[in-house]
VOTOR-562698 format. One record per residue (C-alpha): residue number from 1; residue in one letter; x, y, z. Coordinates in Angstrom, 3 decimals. Layout:
BEGIN
SITE  seq  type      east     north        up
SITE  NUM     a         X         Y         Z
...
//
This chain:
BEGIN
SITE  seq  type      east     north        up
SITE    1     x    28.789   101.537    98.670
SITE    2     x    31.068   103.084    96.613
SITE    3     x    33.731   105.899    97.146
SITE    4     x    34.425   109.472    95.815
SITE    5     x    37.439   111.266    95.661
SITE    6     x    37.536   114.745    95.550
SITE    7     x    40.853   116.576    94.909
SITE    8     x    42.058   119.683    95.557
SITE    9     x    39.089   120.932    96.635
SITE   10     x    40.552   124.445    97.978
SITE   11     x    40.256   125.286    94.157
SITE   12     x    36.514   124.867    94.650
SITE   13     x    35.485   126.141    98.075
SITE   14     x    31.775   127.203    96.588
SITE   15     x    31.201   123.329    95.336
SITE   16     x    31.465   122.415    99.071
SITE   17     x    28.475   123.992   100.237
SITE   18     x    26.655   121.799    97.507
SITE   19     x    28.383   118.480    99.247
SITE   20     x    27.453   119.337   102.756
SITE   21     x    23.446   119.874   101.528
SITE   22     x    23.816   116.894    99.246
SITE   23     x    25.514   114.499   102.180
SITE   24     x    23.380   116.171   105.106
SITE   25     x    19.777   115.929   103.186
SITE   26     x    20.313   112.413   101.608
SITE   27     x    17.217   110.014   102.354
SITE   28     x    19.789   106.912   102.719
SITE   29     x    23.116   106.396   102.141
SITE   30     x    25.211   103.048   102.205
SITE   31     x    26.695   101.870   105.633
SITE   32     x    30.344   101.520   102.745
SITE   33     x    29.986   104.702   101.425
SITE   34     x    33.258   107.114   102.154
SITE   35     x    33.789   110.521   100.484
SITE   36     x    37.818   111.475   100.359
SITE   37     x    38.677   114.864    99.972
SITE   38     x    41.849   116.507    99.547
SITE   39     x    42.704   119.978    99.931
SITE   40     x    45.787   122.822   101.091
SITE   41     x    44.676   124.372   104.412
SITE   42     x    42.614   127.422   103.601
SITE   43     x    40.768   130.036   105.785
SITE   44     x    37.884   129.694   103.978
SITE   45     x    37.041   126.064   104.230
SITE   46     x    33.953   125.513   105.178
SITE   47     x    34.232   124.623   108.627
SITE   48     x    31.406   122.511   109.292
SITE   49     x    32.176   120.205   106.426
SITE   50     x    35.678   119.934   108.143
SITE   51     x    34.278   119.211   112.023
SITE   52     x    32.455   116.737   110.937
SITE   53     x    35.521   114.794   109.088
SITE   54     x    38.372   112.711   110.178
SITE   55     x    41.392   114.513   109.324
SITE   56     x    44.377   112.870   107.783
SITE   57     x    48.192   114.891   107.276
SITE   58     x    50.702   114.211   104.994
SITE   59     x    53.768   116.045   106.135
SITE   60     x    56.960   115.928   105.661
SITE   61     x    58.646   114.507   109.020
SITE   62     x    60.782   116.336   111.423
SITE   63     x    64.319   115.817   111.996
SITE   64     x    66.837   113.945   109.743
SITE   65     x    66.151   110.565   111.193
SITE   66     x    63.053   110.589   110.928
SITE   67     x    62.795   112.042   107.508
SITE   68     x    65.866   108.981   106.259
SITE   69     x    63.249   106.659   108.252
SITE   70     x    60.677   107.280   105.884
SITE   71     x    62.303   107.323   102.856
SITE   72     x    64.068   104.134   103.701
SITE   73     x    61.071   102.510   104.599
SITE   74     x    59.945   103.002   101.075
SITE   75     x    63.159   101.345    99.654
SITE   76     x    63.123    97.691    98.907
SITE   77     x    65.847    95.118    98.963
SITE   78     x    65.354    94.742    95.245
SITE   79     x    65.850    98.770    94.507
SITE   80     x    69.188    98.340    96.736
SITE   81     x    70.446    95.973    94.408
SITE   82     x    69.080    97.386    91.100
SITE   83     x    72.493    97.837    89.957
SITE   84     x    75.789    96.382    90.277
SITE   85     x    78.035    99.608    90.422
SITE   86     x    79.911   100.264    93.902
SITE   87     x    78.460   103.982    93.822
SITE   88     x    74.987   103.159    93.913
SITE   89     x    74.471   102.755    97.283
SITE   90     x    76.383   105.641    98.251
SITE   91     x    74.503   107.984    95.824
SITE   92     x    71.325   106.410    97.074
SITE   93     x    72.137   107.668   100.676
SITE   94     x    73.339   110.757    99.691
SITE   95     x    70.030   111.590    97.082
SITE   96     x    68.315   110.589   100.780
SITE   97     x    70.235   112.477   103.022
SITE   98     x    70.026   115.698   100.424
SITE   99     x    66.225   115.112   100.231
SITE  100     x    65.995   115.754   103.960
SITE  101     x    68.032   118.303   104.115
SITE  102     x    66.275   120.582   101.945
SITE  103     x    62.878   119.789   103.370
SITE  104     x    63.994   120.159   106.495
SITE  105     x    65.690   123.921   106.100
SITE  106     x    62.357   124.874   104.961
SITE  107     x    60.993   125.221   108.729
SITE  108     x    63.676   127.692   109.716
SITE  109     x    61.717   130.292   106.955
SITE  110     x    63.573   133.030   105.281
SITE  111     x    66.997   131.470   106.748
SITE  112     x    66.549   128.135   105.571
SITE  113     x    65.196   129.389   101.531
SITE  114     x    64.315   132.723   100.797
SITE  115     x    61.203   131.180    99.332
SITE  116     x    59.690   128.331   100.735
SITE  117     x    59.667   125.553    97.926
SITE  118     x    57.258   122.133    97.815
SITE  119     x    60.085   119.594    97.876
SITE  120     x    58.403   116.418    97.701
SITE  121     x    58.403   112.654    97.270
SITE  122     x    58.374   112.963    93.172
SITE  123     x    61.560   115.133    93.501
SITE  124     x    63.578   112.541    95.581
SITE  125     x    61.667   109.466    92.775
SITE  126     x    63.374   111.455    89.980
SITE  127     x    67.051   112.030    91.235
SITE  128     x    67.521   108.270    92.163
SITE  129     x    66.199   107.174    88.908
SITE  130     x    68.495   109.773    87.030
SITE  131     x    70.939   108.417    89.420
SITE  132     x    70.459   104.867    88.518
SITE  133     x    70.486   105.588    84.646
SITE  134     x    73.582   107.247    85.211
SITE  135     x    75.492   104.536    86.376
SITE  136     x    73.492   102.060    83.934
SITE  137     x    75.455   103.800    81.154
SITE  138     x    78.614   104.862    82.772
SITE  139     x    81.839   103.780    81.195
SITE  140     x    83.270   101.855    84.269
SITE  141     x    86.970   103.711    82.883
SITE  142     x    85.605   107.540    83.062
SITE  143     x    83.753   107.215    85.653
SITE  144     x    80.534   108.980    87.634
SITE  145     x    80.488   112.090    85.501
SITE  146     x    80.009   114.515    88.578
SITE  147     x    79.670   117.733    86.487
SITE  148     x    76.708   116.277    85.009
SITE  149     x    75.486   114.930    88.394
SITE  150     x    75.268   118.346    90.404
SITE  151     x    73.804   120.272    87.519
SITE  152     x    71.154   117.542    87.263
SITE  153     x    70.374   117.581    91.098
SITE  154     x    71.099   120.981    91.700
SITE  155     x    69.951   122.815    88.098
SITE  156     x    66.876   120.122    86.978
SITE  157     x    65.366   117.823    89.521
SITE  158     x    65.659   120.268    92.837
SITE  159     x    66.968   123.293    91.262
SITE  160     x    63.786   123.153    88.907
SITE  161     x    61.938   124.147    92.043
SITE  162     x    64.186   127.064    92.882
SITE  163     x    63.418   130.557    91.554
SITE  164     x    65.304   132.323    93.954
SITE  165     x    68.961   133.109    93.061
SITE  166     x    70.858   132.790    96.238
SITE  167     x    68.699   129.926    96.514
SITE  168     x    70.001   128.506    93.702
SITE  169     x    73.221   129.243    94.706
SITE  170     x    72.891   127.269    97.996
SITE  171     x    71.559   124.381    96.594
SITE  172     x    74.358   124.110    93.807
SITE  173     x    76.762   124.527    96.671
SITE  174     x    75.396   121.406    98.712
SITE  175     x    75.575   119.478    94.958
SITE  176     x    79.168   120.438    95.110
SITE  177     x    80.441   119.809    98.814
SITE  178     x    78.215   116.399    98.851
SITE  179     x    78.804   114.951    95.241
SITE  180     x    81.958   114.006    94.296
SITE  181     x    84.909   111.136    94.337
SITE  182     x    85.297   112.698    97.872
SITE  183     x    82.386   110.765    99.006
SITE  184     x    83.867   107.352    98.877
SITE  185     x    86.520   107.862   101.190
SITE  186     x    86.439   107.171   105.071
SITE  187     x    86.443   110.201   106.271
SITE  188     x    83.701   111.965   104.836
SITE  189     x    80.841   113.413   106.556
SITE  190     x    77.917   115.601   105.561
SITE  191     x    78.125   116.771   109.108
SITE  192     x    80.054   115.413   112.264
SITE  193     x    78.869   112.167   112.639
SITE  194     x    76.645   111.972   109.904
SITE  195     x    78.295   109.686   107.110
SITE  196     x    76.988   107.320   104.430
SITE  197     x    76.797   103.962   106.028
SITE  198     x    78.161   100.431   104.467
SITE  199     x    75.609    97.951   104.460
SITE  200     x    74.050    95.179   101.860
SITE  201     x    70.282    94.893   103.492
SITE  202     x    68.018    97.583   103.835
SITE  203     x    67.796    96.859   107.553
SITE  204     x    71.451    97.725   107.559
SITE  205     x    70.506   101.771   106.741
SITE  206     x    67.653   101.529   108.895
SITE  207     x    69.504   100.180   111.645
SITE  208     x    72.587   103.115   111.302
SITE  209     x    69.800   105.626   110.967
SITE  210     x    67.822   104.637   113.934
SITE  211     x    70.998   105.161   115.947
SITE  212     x    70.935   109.363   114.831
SITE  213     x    70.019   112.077   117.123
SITE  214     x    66.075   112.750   117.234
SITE  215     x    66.443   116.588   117.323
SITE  216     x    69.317   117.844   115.153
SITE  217     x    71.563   121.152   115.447
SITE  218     x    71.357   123.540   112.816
SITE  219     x    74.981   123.372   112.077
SITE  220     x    73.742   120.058   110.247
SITE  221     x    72.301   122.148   107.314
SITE  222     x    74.950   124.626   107.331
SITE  223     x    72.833   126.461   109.400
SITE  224     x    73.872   129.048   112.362
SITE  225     x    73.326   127.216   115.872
SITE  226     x    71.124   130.571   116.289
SITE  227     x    68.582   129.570   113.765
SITE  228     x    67.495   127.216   116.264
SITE  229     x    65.766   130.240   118.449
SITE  230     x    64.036   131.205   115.704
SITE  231     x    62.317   128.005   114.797
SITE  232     x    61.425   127.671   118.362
SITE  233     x    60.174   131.031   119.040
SITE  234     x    57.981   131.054   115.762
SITE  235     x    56.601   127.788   116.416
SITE  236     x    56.430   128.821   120.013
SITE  237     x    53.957   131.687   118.684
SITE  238     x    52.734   130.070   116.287
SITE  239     x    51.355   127.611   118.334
SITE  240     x    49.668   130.302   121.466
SITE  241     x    48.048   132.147   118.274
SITE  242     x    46.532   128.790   117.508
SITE  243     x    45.441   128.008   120.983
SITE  244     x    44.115   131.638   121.495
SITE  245     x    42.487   131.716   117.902
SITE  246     x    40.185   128.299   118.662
SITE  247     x    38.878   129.930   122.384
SITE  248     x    35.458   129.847   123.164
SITE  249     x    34.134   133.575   121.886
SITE  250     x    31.279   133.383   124.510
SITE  251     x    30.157   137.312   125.337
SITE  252     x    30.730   136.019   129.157
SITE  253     x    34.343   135.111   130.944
SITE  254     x    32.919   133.469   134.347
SITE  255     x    32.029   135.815   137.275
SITE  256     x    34.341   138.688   135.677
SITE  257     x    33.589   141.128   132.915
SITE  258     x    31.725   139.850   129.624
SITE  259     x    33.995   140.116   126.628
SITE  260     x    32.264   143.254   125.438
SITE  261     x    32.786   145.264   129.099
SITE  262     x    36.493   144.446   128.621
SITE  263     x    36.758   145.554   124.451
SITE  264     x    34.295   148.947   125.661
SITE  265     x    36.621   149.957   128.579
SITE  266     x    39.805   149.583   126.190
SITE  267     x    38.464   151.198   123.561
SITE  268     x    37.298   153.872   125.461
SITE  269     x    41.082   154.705   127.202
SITE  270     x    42.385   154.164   123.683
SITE  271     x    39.901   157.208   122.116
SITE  272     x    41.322   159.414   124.975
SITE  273     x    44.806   158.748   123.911
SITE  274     x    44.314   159.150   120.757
SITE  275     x    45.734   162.170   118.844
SITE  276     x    43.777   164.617   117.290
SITE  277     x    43.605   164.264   113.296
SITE  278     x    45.517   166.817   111.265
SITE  279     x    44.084   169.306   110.075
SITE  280     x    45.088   169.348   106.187
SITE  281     x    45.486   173.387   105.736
SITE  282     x    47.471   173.353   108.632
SITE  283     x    49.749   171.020   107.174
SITE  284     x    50.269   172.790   104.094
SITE  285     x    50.436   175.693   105.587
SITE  286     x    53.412   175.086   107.818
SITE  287     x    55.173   173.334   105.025
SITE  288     x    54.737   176.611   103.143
SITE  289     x    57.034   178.097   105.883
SITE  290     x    59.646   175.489   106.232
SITE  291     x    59.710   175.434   102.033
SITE  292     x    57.257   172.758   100.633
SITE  293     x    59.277   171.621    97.420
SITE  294     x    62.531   171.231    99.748
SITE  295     x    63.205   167.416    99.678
SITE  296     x    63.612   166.621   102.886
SITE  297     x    59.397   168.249   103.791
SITE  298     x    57.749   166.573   100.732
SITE  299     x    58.853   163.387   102.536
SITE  300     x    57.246   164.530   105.736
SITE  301     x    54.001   165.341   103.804
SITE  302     x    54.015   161.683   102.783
SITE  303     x    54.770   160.540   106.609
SITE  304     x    51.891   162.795   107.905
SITE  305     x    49.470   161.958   104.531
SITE  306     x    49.961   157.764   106.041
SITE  307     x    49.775   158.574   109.754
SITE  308     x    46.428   160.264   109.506
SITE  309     x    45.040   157.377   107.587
SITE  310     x    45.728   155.132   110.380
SITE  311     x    44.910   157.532   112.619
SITE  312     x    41.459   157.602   110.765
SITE  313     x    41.159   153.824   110.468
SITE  314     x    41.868   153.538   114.497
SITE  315     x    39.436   156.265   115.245
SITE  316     x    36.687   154.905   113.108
SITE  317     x    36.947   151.105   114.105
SITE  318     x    37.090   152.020   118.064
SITE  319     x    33.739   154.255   117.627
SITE  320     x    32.069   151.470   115.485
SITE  321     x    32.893   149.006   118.063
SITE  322     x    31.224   150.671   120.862
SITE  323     x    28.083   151.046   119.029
SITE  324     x    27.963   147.863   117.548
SITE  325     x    28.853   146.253   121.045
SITE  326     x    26.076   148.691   122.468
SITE  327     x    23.874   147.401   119.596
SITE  328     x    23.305   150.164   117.992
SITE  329     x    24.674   149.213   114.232
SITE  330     x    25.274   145.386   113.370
SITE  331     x    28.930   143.738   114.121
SITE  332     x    30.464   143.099   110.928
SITE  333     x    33.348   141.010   110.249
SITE  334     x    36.271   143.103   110.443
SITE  335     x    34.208   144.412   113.980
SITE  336     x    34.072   141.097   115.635
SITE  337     x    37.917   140.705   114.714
SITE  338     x    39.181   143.658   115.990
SITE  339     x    36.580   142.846   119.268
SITE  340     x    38.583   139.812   119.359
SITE  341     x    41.950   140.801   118.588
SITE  342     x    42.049   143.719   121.058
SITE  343     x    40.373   141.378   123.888
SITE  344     x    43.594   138.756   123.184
SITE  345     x    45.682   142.093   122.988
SITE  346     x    46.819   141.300   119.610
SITE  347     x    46.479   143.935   116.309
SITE  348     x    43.366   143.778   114.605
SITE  349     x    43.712   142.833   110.957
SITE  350     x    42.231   146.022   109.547
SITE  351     x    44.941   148.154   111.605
SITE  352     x    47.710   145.932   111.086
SITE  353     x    47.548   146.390   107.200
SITE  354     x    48.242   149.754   106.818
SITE  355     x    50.700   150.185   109.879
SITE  356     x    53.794   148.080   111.320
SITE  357     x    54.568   145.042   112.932
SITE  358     x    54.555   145.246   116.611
SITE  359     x    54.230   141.731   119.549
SITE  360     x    51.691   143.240   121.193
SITE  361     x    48.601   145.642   120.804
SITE  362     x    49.902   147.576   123.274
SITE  363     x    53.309   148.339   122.128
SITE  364     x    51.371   148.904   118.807
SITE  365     x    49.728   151.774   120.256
SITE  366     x    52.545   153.244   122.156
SITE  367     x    54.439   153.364   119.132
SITE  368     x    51.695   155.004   117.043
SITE  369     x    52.099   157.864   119.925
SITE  370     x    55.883   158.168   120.028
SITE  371     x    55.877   158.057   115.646
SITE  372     x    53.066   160.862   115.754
SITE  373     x    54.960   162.878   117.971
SITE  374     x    57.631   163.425   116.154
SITE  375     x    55.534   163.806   112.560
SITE  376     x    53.962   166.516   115.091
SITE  377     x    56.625   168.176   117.063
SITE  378     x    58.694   168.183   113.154
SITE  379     x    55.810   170.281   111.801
SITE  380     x    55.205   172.704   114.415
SITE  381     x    58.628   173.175   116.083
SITE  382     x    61.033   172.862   112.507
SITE  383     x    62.929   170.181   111.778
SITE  384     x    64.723   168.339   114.602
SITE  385     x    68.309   167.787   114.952
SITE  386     x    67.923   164.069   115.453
SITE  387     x    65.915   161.865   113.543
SITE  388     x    64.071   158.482   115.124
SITE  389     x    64.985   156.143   111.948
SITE  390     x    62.522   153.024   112.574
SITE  391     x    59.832   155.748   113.310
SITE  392     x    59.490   155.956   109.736
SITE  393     x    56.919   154.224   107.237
SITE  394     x    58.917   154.484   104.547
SITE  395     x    62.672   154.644   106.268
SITE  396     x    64.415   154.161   102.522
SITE  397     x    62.300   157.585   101.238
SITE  398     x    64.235   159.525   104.444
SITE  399     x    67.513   158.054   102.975
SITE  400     x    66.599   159.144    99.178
SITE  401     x    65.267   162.626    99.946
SITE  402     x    68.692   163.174   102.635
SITE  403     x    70.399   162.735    99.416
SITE  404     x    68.562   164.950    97.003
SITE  405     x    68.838   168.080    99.989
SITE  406     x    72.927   167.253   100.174
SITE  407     x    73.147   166.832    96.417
SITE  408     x    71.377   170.522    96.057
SITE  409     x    73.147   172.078    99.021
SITE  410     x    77.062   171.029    96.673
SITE  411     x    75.670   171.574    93.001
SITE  412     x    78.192   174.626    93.353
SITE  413     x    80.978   171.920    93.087
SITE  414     x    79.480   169.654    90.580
SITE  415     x    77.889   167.080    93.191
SITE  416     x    75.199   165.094    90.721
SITE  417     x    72.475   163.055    92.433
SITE  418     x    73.746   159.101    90.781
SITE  419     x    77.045   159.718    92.257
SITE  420     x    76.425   160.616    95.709
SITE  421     x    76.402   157.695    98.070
SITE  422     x    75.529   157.480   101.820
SITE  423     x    78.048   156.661   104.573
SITE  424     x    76.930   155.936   107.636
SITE  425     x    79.364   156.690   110.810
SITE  426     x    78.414   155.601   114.752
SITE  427     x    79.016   158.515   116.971
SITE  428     x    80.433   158.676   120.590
SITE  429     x    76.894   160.524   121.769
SITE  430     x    74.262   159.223   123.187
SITE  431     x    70.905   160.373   121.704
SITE  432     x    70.566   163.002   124.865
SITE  433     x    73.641   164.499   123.902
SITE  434     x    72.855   165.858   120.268
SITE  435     x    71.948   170.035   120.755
SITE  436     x    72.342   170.568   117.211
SITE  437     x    72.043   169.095   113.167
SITE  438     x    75.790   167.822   112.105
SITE  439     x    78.159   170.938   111.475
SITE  440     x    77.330   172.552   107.990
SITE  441     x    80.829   170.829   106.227
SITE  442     x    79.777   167.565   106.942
SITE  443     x    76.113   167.386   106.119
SITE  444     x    73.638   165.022   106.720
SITE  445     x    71.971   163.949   109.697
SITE  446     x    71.966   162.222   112.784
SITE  447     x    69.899   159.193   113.123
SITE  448     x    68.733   156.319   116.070
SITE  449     x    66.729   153.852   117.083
SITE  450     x    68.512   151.000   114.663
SITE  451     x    69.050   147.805   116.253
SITE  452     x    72.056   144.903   115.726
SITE  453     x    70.788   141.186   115.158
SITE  454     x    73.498   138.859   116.152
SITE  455     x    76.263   141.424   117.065
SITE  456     x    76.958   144.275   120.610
SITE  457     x    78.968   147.236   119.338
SITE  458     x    81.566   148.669   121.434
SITE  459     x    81.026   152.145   121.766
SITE  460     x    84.587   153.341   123.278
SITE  461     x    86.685   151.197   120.241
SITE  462     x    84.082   151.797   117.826
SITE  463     x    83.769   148.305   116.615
SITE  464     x    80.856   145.159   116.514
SITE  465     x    81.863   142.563   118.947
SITE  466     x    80.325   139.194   120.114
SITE  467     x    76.662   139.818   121.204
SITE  468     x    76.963   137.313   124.211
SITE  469     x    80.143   136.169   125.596
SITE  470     x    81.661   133.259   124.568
SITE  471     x    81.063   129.539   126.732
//
């Protein structure tokens, strides 16, 4: 009637299959008999082991209150009054409130940390016992020594975490704007409204943080208010690619068309669309014309050389699928996830690792058309006078071999390739407009398709203004 642990069991996927035969084939087992396993989600958990568990999360909560809640549930009236000092319970809060914070910037992704680090429980245990050892051997005359505060928050017990260094950077900057003699005084705030209470009893922090907003703004973590769309549109997706994921995968959908009809049809209008591979001797032949070893065409070799493989790839899977959805060859894994990817209108995994991101399946495939075309129309017709910038798989190569063909075109006046820089200038025209490359004296080319995040431009004063006028 015993009970087994089992920890970090994502480290041993293949032992599970062993526990499911052991548990499922046992003659008798004890009515007080409880197996505990703990593990990091991973796709490869066996699944029936995990439907037939009771799931428990430990997660770090949401929101500043409720993440002070728990921490301050954890606090006794005893560790409130482990020391004498009139910073402690100031520093206390503060360790708290800090502890939050950098949990909580972690669901905003690349804006929050540009690496997502496992701030945990031990973290917070370790700065309020440096904390409280601190002031234990303070000399009451000097002082908190705040130098050696932030570099022990922000360098050792968090920064130990943080490989990144504008990550780094950020969290030293929170050790410096938080931590200091400023903190005492009435008017500080970590954010409007947010201060460090005054209280003697544990139920005296509980109460003041009970009394903070349930959903907080951004602005709170020295975030933009913007970051907030981004949470919620990630989560937002997040959350319909869950609920589509777990769908019944039943070959019928009711009185309409099976699964299978749907995938066939789709698969069949995609084929049709598809363009025709290139032929390689073609290819090298036409480059032969335009000049092969010019900069500028080796870079479209390597454009064309990465189009046809996905060209390949698409053309492959879509035949495969019909016959294995006919029954002719056997549905194999990566089959049955493109079947189910391109029935939920999503990119199929095999496809989306050697292309571009895209929402939708079908913007997917309209841009494969539009970025072929102009690999095409380049190679037959000659270079174009425009170039369609995010068309590109490799967008920096463009920029690198523009370079090269400018450098070689001014080697008459000494131009060497580590000197030459690129600067970029908005033009007056719209992309219709362009009947020619940029005059000969200038150089270059002319570029579109980039897009501003967070920014309009004004195109008669040549100058970014406010995306969205101001409320």
């Amino acid at each position: 009637g015993g009970w087994l642990l089992l920890q970090n069991c994502h480290l041993g996927l293949e032992f599970l299959s062993e526990l499911v035969d052991t548990i499922t084939t046992a003659e008798s087992m004890n009515e007080d008999f409880r197996t505990w396993i703990t593990t990091e989600a991973h796709p490869e958990f066996p699944i029936n082991l995990l439907q037939s568990s009771i799931k428990f999360t430990n997660e770090p909560p949401q929101g500043v209150k409720a993440g002070l809640k728990r921490t301050y549930s954890a606090v006794t009236q005893d560790h409130l009054e482990v020391s004498n000092m009139p910073q402690w319970k100031p520093l206390l809060y503060a360790v708290a409130f800090l502890h939050t914070t950098v949990q909580e910037r972690r669901k905003f992704g690349p804006l929050g940390w540009n690496i997502p680090y496992e701030f945990n429980q031990a973290d917070f245990a370790a700065s309020v016992q440096f904390v409280q050892n601190h002031l234990d051997d303070m000399d009451i005359k000097r002082g908190v020594n705040w130098s050696c505060v932030r570099y022990m928050l922000g360098e050792v017990q968090y920064g130990g975490r943080v490989t990144d260094d504008l990550d780094k950077a950020l969290l030293n900057t929170y050790t410096r704007v938080w931590f200091g003699e400023h903190m005492f005084s009435e008017k500080f705030c970590f954010y409007k409204d947010y201060v460090i209470p005054k209280g003697k009893m544990v139920e005296d922090y509980l109460q003041y943080i009970e009394q903070l907003p349930v959903v907080d703004t951004p602005e709170v973590f020295g975030l933009h208010p913007n970051a907030d769309i981004t949470y919620q549109t990630n989560l937002a997706n997040e959350t319909l690619s869950t609920i589509v994921s777990i769908q019944p995968k039943d070959s019928s959908t009711g009185g309409g068309e099976t699964r299978e009809a749907v995938v066939q049809r789709l698969a069949d209008e995609m084929l049709e669309k598809l363009p025709p591979d290139y032929n390689p001797h073609e290819v090298k032949a036409q480059l032969r014309k335009m000049g092969a070893f010019q900069p500028i065409n080796i870079f479209l070799r390597q454009e064309i050389d990465r189009m046809q493989h996905v060209l390949s790839r698409v053309r492959t899977t879509l035949i495969d699928l019909k016959l294995a959805i006919d029954g002719t060859i056997i549905m194999s894994e990566e089959l049955q996830d493109a079947l189910d990817s391109m029935y939920d209108a999503r990119i199929p995994k095999i496809w989306f690792r050697i292309s571009w991101e895209s929402a939708t399946l079908g913007f997917w495939f309209t841009e494969l058309l539009e970025r072929n075309q102009q690999f095409s129309s380049w190679l037959h017709d000659g270079r174009p006078n425009q170039f369609w910038m995010t068309g590109f798989f490799n967008p920096q190569g463009f920029l690198t071999a523009m370079r090269q063909e400018t450098t070689r075109m001014n080697l008459a006046k000494g131009w060497a390739l580590d000197t030459v820089v690129l600067h970029n200038e908005v033009t007056k025209m719209m992309k219709e407009d362009v009947a020619g490359p940029p005059p000969a004296d200038i150089g270059g080319v002319y570029i579109y398709g980039l897009f501003l995040e967070g920014a309009g431009w004004d195109r008669r004063n040549s100058k970014l203004v406010e995306s969205a006028p101001k409320v």
